[in-house]
LODO-848554 format. One line per 5 residues: their letters; for each residue x, y, z of C-alpha. Coordinates in nm, 3 decimals. Each point is the difference from the previous one (the first is absolute). Last residue first. Example, Ala and Ser with C-alpha at 12.3 -4.5 7.8 and 13.67 -1.06 7.14 Angstrom:
# LODO-848554
SA) 1.367/-0.106/0.714; -0.137/-0.344/0.066 .
# end
This chain:
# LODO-848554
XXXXX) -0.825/6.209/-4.487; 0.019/-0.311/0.303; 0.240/-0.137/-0.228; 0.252/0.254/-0.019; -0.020/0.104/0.431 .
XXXXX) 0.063/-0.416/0.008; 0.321/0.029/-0.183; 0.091/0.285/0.159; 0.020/-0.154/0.348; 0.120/-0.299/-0.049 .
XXXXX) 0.382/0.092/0.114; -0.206/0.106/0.323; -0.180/-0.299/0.046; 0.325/-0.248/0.004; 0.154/0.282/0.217 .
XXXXX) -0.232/-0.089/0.258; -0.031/-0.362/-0.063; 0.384/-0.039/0.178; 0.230/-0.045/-0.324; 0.322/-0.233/0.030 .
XXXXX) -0.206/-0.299/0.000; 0.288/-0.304/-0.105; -0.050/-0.220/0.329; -0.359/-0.023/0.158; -0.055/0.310/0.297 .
XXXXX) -0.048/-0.180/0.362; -0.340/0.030/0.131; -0.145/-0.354/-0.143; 0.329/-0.196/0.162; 0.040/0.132/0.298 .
XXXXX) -0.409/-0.056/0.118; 0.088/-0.350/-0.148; 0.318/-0.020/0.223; -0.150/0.129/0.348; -0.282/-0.213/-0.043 .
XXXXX) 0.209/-0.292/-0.037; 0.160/0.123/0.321; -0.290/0.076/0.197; -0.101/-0.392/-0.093; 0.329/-0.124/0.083 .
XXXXX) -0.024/0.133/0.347; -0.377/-0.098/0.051; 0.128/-0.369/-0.038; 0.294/0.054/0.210; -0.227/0.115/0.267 .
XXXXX) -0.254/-0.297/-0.045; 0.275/-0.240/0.040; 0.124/0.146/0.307; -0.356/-0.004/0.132; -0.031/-0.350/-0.062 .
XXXXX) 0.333/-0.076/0.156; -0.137/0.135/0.327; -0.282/-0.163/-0.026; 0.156/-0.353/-0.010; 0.185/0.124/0.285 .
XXXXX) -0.349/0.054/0.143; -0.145/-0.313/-0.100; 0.245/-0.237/0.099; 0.251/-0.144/-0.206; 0.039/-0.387/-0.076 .
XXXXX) 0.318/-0.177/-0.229; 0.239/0.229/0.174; 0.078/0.328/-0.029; 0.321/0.214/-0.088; -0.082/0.153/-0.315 .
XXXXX) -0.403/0.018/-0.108; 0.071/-0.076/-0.349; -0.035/0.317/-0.242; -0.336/-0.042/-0.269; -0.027/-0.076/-0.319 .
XXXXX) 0.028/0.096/-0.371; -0.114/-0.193/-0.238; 0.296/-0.149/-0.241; -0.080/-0.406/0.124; -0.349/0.005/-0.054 .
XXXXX) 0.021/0.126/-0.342; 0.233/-0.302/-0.066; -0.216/-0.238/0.175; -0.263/0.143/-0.209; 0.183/-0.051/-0.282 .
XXXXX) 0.061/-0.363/0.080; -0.382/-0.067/0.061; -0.065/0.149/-0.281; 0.201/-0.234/-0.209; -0.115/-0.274/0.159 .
XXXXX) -0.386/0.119/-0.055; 0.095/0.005/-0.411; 0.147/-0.327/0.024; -0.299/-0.148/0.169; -0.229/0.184/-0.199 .
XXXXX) 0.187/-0.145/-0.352; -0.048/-0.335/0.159; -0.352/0.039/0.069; -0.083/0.119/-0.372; 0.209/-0.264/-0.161 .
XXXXX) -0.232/-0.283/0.267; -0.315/0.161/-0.142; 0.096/-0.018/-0.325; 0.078/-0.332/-0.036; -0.303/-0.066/0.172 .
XXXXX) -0.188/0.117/-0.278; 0.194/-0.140/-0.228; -0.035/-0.397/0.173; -0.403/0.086/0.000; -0.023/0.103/-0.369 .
XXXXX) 0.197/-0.345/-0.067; -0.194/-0.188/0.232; -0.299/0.133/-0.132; 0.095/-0.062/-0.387; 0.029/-0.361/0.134 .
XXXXX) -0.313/-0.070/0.118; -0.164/0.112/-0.255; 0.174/-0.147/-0.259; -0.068/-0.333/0.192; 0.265/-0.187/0.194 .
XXXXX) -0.010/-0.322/-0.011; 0.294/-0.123/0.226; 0.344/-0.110/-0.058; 0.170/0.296/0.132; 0.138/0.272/-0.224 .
XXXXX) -0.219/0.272/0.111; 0.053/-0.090/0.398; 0.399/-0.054/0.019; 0.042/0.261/-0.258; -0.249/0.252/0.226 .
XXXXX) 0.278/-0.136/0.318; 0.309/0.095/-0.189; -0.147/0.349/-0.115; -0.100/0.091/0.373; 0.329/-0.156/0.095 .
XXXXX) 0.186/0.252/-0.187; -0.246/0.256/0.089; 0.040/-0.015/0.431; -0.163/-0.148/0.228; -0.184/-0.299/-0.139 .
XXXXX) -0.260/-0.197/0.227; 0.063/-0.332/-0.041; -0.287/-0.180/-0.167; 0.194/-0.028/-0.320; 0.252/-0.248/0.138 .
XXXXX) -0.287/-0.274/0.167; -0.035/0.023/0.304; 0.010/-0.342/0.149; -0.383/-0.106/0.102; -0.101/0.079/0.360 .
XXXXX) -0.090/-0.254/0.220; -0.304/0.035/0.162; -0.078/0.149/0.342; -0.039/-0.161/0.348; -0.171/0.264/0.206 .
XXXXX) 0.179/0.022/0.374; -0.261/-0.101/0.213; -0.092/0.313/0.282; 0.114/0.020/0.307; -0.219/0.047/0.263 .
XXXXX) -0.082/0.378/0.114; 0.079/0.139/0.267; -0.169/0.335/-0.003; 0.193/0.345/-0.054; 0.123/0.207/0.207 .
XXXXX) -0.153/0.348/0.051; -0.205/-0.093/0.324; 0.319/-0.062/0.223; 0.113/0.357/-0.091; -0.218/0.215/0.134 .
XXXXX) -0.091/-0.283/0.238; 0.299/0.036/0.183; -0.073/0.323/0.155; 0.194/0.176/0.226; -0.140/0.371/0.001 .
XXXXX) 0.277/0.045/-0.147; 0.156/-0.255/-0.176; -0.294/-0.105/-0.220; 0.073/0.114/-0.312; -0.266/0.160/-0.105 .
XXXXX) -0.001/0.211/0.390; 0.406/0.085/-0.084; -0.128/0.153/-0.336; -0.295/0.160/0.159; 0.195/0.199/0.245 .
XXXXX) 0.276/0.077/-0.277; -0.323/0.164/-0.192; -0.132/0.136/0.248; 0.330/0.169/0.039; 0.043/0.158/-0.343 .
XXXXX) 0.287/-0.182/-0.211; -0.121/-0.014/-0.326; -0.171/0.391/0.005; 0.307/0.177/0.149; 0.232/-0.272/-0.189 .
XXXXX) -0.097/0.106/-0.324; 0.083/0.355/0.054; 0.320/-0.121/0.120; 0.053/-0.252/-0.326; -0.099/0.292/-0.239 .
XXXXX) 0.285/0.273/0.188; 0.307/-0.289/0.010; -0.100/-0.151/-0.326; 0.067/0.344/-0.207; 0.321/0.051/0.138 .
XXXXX) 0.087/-0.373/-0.085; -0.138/0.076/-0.362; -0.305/-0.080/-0.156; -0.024/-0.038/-0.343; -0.106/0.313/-0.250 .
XXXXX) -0.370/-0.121/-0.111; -0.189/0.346/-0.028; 0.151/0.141/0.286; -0.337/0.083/0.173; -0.187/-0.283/-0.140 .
XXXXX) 0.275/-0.243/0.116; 0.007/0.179/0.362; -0.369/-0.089/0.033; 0.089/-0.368/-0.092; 0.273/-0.029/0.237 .
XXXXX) -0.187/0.126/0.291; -0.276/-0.282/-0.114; 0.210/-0.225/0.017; 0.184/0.057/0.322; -0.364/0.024/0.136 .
XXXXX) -0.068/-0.325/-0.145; 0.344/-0.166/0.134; -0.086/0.166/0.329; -0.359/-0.181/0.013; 0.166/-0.332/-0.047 .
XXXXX) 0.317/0.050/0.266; -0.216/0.087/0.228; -0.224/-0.242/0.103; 0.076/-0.399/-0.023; 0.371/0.084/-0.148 .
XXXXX) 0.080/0.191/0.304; -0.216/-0.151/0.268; 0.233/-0.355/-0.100; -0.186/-0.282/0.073; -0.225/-0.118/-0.287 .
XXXXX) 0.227/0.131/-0.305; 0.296/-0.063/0.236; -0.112/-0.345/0.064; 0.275/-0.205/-0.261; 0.236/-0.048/0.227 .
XXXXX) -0.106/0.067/0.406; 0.052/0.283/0.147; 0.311/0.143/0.153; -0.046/0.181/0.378; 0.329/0.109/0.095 .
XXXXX) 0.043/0.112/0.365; 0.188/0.360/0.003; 0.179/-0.005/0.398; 0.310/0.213/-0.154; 0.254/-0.315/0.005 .
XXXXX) -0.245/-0.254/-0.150; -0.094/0.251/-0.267; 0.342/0.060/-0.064; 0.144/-0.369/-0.024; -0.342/-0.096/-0.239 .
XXXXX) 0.088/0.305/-0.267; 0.380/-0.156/-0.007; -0.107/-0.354/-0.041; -0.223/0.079/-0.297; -0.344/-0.041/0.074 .
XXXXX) -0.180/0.349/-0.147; 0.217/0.022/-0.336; -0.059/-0.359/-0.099; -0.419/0.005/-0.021; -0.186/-0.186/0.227 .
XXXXX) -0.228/0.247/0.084; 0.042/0.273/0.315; -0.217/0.069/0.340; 0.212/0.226/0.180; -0.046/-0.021/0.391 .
XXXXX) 0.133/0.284/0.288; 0.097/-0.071/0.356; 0.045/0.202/0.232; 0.331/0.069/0.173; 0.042/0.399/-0.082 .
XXXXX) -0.322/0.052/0.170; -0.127/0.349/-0.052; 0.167/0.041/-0.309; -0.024/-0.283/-0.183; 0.124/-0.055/-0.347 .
XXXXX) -0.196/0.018/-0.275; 0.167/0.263/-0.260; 0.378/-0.062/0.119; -0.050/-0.402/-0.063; -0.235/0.016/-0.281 .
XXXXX) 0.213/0.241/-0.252; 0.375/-0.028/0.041; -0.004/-0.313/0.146; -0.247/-0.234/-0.134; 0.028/0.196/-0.320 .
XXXXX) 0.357/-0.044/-0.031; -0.039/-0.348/0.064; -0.283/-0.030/-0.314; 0.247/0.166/-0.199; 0.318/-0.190/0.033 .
XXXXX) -0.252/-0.342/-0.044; -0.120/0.149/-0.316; -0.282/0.263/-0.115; -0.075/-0.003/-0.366; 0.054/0.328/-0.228 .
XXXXX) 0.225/-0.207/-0.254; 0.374/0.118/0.094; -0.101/0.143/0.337; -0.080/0.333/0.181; -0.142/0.118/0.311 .
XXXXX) -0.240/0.301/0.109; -0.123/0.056/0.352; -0.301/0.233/0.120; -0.019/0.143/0.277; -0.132/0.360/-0.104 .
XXXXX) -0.186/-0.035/-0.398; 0.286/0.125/-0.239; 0.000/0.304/-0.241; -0.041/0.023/-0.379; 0.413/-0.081/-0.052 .
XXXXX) 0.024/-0.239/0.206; 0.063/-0.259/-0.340; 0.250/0.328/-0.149; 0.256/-0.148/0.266; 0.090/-0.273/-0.145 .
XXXXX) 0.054/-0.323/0.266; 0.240/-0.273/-0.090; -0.056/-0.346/-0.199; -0.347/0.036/-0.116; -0.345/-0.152/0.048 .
XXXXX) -0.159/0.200/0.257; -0.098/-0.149/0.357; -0.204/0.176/0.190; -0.039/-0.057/0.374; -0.368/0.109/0.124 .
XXXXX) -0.073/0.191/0.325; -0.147/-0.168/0.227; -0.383/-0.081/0.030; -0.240/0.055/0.262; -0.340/-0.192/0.033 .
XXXXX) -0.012/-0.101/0.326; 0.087/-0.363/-0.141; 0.360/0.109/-0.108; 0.138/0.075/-0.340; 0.316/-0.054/-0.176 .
XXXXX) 0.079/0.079/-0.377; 0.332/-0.096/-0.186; -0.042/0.171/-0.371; 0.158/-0.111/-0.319; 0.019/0.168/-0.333 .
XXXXX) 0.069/-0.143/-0.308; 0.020/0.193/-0.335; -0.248/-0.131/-0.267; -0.105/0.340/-0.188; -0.303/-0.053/-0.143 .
XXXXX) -0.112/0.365/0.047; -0.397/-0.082/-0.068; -0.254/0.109/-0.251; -0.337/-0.247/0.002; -0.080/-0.213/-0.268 .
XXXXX) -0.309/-0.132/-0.202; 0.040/-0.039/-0.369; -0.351/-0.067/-0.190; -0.111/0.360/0.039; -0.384/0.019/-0.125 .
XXXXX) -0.114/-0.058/0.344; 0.203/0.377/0.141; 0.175/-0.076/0.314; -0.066/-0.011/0.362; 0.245/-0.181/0.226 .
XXXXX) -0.015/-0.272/0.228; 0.352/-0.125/0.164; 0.349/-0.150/-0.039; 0.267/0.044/0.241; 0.243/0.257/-0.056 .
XXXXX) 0.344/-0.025/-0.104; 0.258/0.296/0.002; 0.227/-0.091/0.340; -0.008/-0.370/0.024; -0.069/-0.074/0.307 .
XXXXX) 0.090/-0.218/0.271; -0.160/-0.054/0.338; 0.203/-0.087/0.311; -0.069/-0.184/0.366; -0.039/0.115/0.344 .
# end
């Protein structure tokens, strides 16, 4: 088992075909930076359980189930989207335990190969492994990349699929970010192509746990190598005040009074291009502070905007994880509501346009008739 993170509107970078004369090269993306967390398990016969998402939040809205819910899933929640020591025992036993345990032969014994990350050794996680026959298998530091079938083969080609879902979305919504709702449906279709079972085969093959294979991984380090001389290198002279790099324009102009009026021979030349230089960046560092202040104060506005959208009803009377079908459930309620206000919006407008405006005492019948020998005039 281990987790991948993602960030919910960036895509990775790629080729694209754009006209030669256009100097600025760029590809449309959300951009929206909301964490997401997902706890993935898979076995060497090339099954995988179903994930455990983790959404960044501190209780569960029901307008995120919204779309619909893939069966078996689990959905969790914490403060930065990051799974914890709470979370990575709930998963062990609200998720693993129930979803591989024997039937046949209730006393077999089952294996978990895990990192050394905090979550999977706590003492707690340890006690119930030990106490429902679940040996813990935790690879060495720093091997994961080399060890771990997970990041060797799947967790590369789902981050391009993921991508590439993302991107296809962005066309279709012309930017808007991507929601939760929106990551639930793009990171399942994702997953059909990421998490295929040749390629879990293959991932537990490159990494040389099954077939056992040391070599797999053996042949990856690197040679010894002596070490090498450490380079003695020269003294360097005392910097002298104007070669300090100034950051902002009061020690710009302290540092160009240092230089100009320095005993040296400066020619005209010389000089008129320090003083065209010291401008010039004068304006430069006026321009970036005026864009800093200006991207503050959006920043607090959209906070602010942030802050008076409308959203969603907590899930009442649930913990920090929900399954998938009570997380259905609320999805459905949400959707109801949603189609509720709708009707009655429509209701209103449809109200509004039929009903007669205030002050018209005269339907257009009678209007036409009091016209009626004015027009028979003009028509002779």
């Amino acid at each position: 088992m281990d987790e991948k993170g993602f960030a919910m509107g960036v895509i990775k970078s790629r080729p694209v075909v754009i006209n030669v004369k256009n100097k600025r090269r760029f590809r449309m993306e959300p951009g929206n930076r909301d964490w997401v967390t997902v706890i993935e398990c898979i076995s060497p016969s090339g099954v995988s359980l179903a994930p455990f998402v983790v959404f960044r939040g501190a209780a569960h809205m029901d307008t995120w189930y919204q779309a619909g819910v893939p069966i078996g899933w689990r959905f969790s929640v914490s403060d930065k989207g990051w799974t914890d020591n709470d979370l990575g025992y709930r998963w062990l036993i609200q998720h693993f335990d129930p979803l591989t345990r024997p039937t046949i032969s209730p006393n077999e014994w089952r294996s978990i190969m895990v990192d050394g990350h905090n979550s999977h050794i706590t003492l707690e996680f340890q006690q119930f492994c030990f106490a429902n026959r679940i040996l813990i298998i935790q690879l060495p530091e720093h091997t994961t990349h080399w060890t771990q079938p997970l990041d060797v083969g799947v967790f590369g080609p789902l981050g391009h699929y993921y991508s590439e879902e993302v991107t296809e979305a962005c066309d279709t919504t012309l930017g808007l970010p991507i929601n939760k709702r929106q990551f639930i449906q793009l990171y399942n279709d994702a997953r059909v192509f990421g998490f295929s079972e040749d390629n879990v085969r293959n991932a537990w093959a490159g990494a040389g746990m099954w077939p056992m294979d040391a070599e797999k991984v053996l042949s990856k380090l690197p040679p010894e190598s002596p070490e090498p001389e450490m380079p003695t290198t020269p003294e360097r002279p005392p910097k002298q005040p104007y070669d300090k790099t100034p950051t902002t324009r009061s020690q710009l102009h302290e540092n160009m009074d240092i230089v100009l009026n320095r005993q040296l021979e400066w020619t005209p030349t010389t000089r008129m291009r320090l003083e065209k230089s010291a401008k010039a960046t004068e304006k430069a560092m006026t321009t970036i502070e005026l864009l800093n202040r200006r991207n503050e104060a959006l920043e607090e506005a959209l906070k602010e905007k942030k802050s008076r959208r409308q959203r969603g009803h907590r899930i009442m009377g649930v913990g920090r994880v929900i399954t998938s079908e009570l997380a259905m459930r609320a999805g459905a309620r949400a959707a109801a509501r949603e189609a509720a206000t709708t009707a009655l919006t429509a209701e209103n407008a449809e109200k509004a346009v039929t009903k007669r405006p205030r002050g018209t005492r005269a339907t257009n019948g009678a209007i036409e008739q009091a016209l009626q020998p004015y027009c028979s005039v003009f028509q002779l």
